[in-house]
C-alpha positions in Angstrom: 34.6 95.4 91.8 37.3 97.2 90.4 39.3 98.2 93.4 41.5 95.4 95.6 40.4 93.9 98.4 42.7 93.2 101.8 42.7 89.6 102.9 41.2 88.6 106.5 43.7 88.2 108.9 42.9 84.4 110.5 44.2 84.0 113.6 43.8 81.7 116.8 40.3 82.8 119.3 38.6 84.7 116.3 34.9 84.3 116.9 33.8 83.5 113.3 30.6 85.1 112.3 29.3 85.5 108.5 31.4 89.0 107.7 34.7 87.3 107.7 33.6 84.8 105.0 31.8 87.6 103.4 34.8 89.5 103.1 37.1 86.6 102.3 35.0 86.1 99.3 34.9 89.6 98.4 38.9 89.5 98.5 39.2 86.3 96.1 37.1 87.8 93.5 39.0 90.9 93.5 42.0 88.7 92.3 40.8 88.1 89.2 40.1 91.8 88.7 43.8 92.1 86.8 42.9 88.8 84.6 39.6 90.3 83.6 41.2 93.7 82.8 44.7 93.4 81.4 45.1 89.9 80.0 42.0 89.3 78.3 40.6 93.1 77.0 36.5 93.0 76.7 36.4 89.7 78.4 32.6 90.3 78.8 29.4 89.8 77.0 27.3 87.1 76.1 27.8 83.6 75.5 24.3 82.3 74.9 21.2 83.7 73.7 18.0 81.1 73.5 14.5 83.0 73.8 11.5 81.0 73.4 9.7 82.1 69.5 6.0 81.9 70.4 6.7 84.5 73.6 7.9 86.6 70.6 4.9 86.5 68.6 2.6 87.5 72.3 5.5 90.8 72.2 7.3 88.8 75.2 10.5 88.1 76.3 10.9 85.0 78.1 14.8 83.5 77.8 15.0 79.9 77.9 19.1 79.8 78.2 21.4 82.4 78.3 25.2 82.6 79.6 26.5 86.0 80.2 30.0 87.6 81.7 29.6 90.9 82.6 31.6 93.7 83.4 32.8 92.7 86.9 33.9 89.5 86.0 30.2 88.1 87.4 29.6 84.8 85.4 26.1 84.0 85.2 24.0 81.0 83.7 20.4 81.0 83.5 18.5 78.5 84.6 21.8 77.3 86.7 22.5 80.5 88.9 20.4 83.0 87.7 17.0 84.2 88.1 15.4 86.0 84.8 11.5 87.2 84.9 10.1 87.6 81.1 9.1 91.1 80.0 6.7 92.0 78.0 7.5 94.7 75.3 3.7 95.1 74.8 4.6 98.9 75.0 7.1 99.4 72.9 6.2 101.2 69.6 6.7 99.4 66.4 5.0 101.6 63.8 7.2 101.4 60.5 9.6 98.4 59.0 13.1 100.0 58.9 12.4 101.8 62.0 15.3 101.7 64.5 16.0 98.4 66.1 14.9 98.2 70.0 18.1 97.4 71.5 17.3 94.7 74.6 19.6 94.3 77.4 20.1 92.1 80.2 21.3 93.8 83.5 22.4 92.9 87.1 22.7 95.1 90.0 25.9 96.6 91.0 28.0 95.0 93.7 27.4 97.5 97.3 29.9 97.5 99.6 28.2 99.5 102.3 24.4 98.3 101.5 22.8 94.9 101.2 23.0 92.9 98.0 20.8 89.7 99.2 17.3 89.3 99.2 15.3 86.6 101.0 12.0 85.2 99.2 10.0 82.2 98.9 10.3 79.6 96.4 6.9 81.3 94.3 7.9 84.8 94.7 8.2 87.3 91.6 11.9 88.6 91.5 10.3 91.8 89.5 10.2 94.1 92.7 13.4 92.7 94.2 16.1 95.7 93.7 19.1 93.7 95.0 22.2 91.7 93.5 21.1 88.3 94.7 18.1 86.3 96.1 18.0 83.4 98.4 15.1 81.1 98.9 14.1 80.6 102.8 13.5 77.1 102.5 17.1 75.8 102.3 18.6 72.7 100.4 20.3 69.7 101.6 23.6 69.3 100.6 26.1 66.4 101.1 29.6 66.2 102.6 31.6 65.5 99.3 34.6 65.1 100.8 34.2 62.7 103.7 30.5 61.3 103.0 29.3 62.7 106.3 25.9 63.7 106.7 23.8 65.9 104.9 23.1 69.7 106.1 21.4 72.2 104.7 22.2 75.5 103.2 21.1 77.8 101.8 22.3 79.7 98.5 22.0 82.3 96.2 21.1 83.5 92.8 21.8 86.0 90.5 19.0 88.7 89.8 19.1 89.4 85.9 16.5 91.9 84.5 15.4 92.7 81.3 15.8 96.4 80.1 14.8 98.4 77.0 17.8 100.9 75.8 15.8 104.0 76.9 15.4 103.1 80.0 19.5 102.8 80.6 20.0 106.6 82.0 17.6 105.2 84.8 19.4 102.2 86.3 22.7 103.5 86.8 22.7 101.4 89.2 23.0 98.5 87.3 25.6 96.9 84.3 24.1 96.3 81.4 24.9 93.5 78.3 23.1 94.0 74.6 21.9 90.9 73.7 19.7 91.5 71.0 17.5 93.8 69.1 13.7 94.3 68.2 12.6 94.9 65.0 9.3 95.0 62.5 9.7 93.0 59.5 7.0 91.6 57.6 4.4 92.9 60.1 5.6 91.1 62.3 8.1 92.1 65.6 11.1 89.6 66.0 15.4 89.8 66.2 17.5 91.5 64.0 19.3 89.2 62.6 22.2 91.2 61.4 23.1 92.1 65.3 25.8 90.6 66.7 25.7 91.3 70.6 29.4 91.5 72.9 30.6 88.2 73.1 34.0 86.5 74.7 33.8 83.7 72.0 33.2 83.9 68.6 30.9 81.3 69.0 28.7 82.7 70.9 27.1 84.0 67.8 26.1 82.6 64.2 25.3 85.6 62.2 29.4 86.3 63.4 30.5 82.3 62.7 28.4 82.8 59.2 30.5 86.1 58.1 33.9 84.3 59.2 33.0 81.1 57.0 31.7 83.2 54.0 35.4 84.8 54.6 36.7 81.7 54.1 35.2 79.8 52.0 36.2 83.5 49.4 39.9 82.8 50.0 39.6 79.2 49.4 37.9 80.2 46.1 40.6 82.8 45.3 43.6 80.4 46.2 42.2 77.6 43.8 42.8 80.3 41.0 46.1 81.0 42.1 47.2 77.6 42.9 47.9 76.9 38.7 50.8 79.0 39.5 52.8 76.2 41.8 56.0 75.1 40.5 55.4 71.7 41.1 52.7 71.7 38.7 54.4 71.3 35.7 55.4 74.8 34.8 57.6 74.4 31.8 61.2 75.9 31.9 60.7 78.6 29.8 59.8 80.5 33.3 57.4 83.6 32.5 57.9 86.7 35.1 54.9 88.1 34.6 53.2 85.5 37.2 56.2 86.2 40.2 53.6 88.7 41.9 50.7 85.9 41.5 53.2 83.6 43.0 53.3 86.3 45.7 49.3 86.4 46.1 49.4 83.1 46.4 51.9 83.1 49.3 49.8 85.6 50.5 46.3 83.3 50.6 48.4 80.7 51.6 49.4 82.7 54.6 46.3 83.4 56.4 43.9 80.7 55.1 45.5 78.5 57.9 45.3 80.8 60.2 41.6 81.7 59.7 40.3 78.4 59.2 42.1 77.5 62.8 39.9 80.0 64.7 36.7 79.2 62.7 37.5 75.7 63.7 38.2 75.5 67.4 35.2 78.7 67.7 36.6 79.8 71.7 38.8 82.3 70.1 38.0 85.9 71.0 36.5 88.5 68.6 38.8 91.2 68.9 41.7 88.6 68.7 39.9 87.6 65.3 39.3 90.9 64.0 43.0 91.8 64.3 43.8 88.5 62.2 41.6 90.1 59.8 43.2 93.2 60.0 46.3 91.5 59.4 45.1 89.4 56.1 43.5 92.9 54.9 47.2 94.5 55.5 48.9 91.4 53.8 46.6 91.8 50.7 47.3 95.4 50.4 50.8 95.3 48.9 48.6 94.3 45.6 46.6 97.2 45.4 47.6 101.2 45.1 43.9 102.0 47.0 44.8 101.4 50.6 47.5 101.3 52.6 48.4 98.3 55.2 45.9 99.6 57.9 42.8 100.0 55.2 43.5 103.9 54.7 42.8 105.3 51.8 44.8 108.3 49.9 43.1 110.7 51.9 43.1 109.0 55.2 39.8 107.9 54.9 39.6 104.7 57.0 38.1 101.8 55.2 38.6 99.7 58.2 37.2 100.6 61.9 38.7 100.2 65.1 37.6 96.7 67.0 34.6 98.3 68.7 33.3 95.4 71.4 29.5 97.0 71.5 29.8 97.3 67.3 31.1 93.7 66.5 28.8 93.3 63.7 29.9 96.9 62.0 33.3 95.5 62.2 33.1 92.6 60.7 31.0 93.8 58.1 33.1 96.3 56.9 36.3 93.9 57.1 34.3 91.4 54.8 33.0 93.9 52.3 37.1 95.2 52.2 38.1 91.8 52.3 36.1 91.2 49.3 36.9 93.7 47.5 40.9 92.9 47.5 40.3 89.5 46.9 38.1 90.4 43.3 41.0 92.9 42.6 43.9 90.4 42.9 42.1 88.1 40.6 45.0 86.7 37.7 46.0 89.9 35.6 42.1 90.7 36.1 41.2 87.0 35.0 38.5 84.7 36.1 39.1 80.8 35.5 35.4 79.0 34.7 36.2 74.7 34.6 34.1 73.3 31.8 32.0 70.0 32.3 32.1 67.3 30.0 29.4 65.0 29.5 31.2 62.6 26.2 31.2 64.5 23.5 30.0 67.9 25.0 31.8 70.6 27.5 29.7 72.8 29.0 30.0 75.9 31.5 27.9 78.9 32.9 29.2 82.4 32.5 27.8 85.0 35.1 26.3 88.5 32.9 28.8 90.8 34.7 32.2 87.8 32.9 30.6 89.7 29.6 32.3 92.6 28.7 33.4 94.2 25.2 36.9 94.8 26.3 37.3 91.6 28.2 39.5 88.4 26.1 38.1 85.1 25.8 40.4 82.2 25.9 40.1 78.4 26.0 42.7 76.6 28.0 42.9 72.8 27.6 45.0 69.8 28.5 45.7 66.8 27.2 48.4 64.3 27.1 47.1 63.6 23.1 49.1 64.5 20.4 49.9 68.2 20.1 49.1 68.2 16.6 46.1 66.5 16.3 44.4 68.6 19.2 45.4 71.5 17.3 43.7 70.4 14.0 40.5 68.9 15.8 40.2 72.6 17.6 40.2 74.3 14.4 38.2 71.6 12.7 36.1 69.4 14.6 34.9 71.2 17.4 32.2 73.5 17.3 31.4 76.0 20.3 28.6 78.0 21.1 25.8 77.9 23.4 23.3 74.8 24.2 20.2 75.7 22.4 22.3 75.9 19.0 25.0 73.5 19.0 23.0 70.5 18.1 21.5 72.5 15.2 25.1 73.2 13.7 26.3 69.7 14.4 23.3 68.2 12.6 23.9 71.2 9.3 27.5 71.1 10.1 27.3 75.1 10.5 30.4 76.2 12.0 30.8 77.4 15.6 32.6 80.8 17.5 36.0 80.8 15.8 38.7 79.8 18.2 42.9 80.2 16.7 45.6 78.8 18.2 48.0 80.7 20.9 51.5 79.3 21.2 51.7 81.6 24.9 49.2 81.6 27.1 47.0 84.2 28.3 48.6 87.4 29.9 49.8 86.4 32.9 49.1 83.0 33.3 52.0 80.3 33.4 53.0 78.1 30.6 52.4 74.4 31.8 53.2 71.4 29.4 50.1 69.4 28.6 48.4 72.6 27.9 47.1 74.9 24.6 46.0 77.7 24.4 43.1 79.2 22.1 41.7 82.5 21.7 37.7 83.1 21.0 36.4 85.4 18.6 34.2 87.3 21.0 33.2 89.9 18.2 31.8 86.6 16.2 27.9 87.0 16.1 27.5 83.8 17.7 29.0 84.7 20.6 26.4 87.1 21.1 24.0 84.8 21.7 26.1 82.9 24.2 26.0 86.9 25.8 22.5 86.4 26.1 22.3 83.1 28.1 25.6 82.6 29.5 25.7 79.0 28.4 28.5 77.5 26.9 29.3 74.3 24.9 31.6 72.7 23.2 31.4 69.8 20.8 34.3 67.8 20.1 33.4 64.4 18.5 36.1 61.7 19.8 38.0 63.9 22.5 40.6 62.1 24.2 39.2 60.8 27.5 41.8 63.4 29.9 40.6 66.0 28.5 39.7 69.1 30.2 39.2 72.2 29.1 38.4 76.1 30.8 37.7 79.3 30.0 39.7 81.9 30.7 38.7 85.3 30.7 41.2 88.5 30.8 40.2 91.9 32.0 42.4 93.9 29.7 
């Protein structure tokens, strides 16, 4: 219904029969035409997906909920106003794992104007050979006077005729508009939904795999703002102000920026994709003044586009490729090429886990710890006392008294990182031969007999 609709002139003596109510509906639904086309774009799709798992396994489709808006503006809920018969996809060939997904779509029949878009059937009958918009039941249903309690009359009403289509079969039902809900695919000999689909949906709620990539988004920014966050002025940068850290200051602003933002949508879920995705694309363009790569719309030198237009029948392509891009500037923008690992201390001993791809021969190792002790003590226990190297050994050269990994003392911290009072700064020997070993199981621990009781300590680790 994409055309408008004159209303029915009402006047005094008009013998009332059903075409003027027909066509005064027909008029009010063509008023929300505009709203369905210009101030909500893609304001279609589905909303709801449930289909029952042991219909699956028998190669059937039988939906037990669903909530759909299609083209038209046509909002339908199944079981509420909807009638849906289950298919069986018995025919469908599913020969090879990887194959291509079988794309199902749910489908009503286009509104005629000149033709009839009702059918009358009893309360048993099969909708599969009805061919029209709606069906009615004959046997009607009481309904009551809810505005003056009068009584009861009956009427009857109609459904909604949704059917259940494979994508081959779309060149033959012209006739009808079509939503992809889901696909079919073989994996682990056995037929069931691709769960890296993400049908058209109005809502970003309306589907998980979509809610899961949003989160995963978000829970990376959180991650890369707690790195960034050491570079606050309020906590307890020293005056001797180092200029090196103004563009992680700017990063940080940055993060700061659209974590809000993001974490908004995820949280209230009724926001629209596409409104969503340009929020990404926005965060992406943000992040972009930090890296020579791309340019603000996620172009590359050569114009390559890193970054697809919104595409409402491809939601899942592009929000994949805004996480993976995503990702990327959020590893590159990582302090002067640093990654900040927090130690755990149980008494005496500091541990922490290093992933295989933190070891690197040109990488710097540093330890980073605070203290409100005194200065010089620390200093003489780190070159003394402690020993450091990896779990399986560090009880062995505390019982010998073997020395650890040699750590000296740093009066500046790391490149890049800010100066903060409380803190020292030491610099491991990564070319030690112990440390090789701590290479080889990416455990680390520390032993410092008698550490004062605020202690903490991290390892820093600069990408040179």
């Amino acid at each position: 219904m994409n055309k408008p609709e004159k209303p029915v002139l009402w006047h005094q003596g008009l013998f009332l029969q059903p075409h003027h109510f027909q066509q005064n509906d027909t008029f009010f639904k063509s008023l929300l035409t505009p709203h369905n086309q210009y101030h909500t774009p893609f304001f279609w799709g589905c909303n709801q997906l449930i289909i029952q798992d042991t219909s699956l396994s028998q190669r059937l489709i039988e939906i037990e909920k669903c909530e759909l808006i299609f083209q038209d503006g046509t909002w339908v809920k199944y079981p509420e106003n909807t009638k849906i018969q289950p298919r069986s996809f018995e025919e469908l060939s599913f020969d090879v794992e990887g194959d291509t997904p079988v794309k199902v779509y749910l489908g009503i029949r286009k509104w005629y104007a000149f033709d009839k878009n009702v059918t009358s059937i009893d309360s048993n009958q099969s909708i599969d050979p009805v061919g029209t918009r709606y069906v009615s039941p004959v046997e009607p249903e009481s309904v009551k006077d809810i505005h003056e309690g009068g009584d009861p009359v009956n009427i009857r009403k109609m459904d909604h005729v949704v059917k259940i289509f494979w994508d081959h079969e779309l060149d033959k039902y012209n006739e009808y508009l079509m939503i992809p809900v889901c696909e079919l695919e073989l994996k682990d000999e056995r037929v069931g939904l691709s769960r890296s689909y993400i049908p058209p949906t109005y809502v970003i709620s309306g589907s998980d795999t979509l809610m899961k990539i949003l989160k995963n988004l978000r829970e990376n920014i959180i991650s890369r703002c707690r790195v960034f966050e050491s570079y606050k002025f309020s906590q307890g940068l020293t005056s001797d102000f180092d200029a090196h850290f103004i563009p992680h200051l700017l990063v940080l602003s940055a993060l700061n920026r659209s974590l809000p933002a993001l974490n908004h949508v995820i949280e209230l879920e009724n926001f629209h994709p596409h409104a969503v995705y340009g929020l990404l694309r926005q965060i992406i363009g943000d992040l972009s003044t930090f890296t020579d790569r791309i340019n603000a719309l996620g172009q590359l030198k050569d114009g390559t586009s890193l970054l697809p237009e919104y595409n409402h029948e491809q939601i899942f392509h592009c929000f994949n490729e805004a996480g993976i891009l995503l990702g990327e500037l959020l590893r590159g923008i990582s302090i002067g090429g640093e990654s900040i690992f927090s130690m755990i201390r149980e008494d005496n001993y500091f541990t922490a886990r290093l992933p295989s791809e933190e070891f690197r021969d040109s990488y710097m190792y540093f330890l980073v710890l605070k203290s409100t002790a005194d200065s010089e003590q620390i200093i003489n226990d780190i070159h003394n006392i402690i020993k450091l190297g990896n779990s399986k050994n560090i009880d062995n050269m505390i019982a010998r008294a073997l020395p650890g990994v040699p750590v000296k003392h740093r009066l500046v911290p790391p490149p890049g990182m800010p100066r903060r009072s409380g803190s020292y700064y030491f610099r491991i020997d990564s070319k030690h031969h112990l440390w090789e070993e701590i290479k080889h199981s990416g455990d680390v621990c520390l032993f410092w007999d008698n550490a004062p009781e605020d202690t903490s300590i991290e390892i820093v680790i600069s990408q040179i």
